[in-house]
N, C-alpha and C positions, 0 to 999 in steps of 0.2 A: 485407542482413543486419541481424536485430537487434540490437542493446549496449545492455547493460546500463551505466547509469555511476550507483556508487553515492560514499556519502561527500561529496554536495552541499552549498553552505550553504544557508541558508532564503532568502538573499539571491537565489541565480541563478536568474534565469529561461527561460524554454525558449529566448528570442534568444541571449539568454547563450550556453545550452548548446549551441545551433546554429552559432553564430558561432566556438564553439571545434573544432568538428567541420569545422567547411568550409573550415579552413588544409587537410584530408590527404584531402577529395575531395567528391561531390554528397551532400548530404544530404536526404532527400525529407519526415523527419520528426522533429522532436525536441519533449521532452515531459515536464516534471519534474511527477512524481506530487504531486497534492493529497491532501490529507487530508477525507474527504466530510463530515466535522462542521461542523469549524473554516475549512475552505478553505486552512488552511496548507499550506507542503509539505513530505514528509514524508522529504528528504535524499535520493531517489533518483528518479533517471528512465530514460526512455526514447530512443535516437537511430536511424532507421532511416536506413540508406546502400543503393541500389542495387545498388552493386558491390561484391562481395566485396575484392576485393585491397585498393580503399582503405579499407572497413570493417577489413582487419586491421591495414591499414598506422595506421590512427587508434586502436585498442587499442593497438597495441605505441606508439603515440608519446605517447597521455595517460594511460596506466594511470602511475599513483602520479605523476604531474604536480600543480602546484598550481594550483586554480580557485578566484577567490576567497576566497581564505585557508584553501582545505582542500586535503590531497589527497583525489584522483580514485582509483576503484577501480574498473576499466574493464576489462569481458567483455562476449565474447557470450551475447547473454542466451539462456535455456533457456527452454522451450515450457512455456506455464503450464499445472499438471498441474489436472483435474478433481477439487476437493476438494467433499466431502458437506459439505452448506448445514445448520448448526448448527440446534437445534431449540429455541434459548436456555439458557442457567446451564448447558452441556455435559451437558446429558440427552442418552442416545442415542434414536430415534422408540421403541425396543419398549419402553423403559421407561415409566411412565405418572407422572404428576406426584403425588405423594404427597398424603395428606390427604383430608378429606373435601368434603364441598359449600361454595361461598364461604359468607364468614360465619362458618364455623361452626369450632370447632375439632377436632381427631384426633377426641377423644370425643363428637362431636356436639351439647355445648356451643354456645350464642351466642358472641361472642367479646368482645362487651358488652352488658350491662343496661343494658335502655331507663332511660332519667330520668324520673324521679316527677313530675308535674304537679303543681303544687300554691300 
């Protein structure tokens, strides 16, 4: 079973978070989410357990427990849903990027006058 354990500090690490999963049974995979810019992380991760019964028996024991000076906010995690890949500044694809050719402005203006030589 997957779980979700949100509410981390930026302190714990995935031993961390594994080390407090494997008091309530096997745990195959734990995983606190980074941040892909900065490499930080970003207060929530991942814990995979084989077995169901102590996957829920480890919900029901660290949901709203304190790790590292937070509490824990501990479910089973939900099947990541298929979201449409952004087409940047929340344009949808049919719309078309406003404006005319680079350079130039709406009215087809330069957008600057070259400097004088001289």
């Amino acid at each position: 079973m997957n779980i979700y354990v949100g509410n981390l500090s930026y302190e714990t690490t995935g031993d961390g978070l594994r080390a407090a999963f494997e008091v309530h049974g096997t745990v195959s995979a734990a995983t606190v989410i980074t941040d892909r810019d900065t490499g930080r992380p970003r207060g929530f991760g991942f814990v995979e357990m084989p077995d169901d019964a102590q996957a829920k028996a480890a919900i029901e024991a660290l949901n709203g427990k304190d790790l590292d000076g937070r509490t824990l906010n501990v479910s089973q995690a939900r099947e990541k849903q298929d979201r449409p890949r952004g087409h940047g500044r929340g344009r949808s694809p049919a719309r078309p990027k406003r404006g005319g050719p680079p350079g130039r402005s709406r009215r087809g203006r330069p957008l600057s006058r070259p400097r004088r030589q001289g």
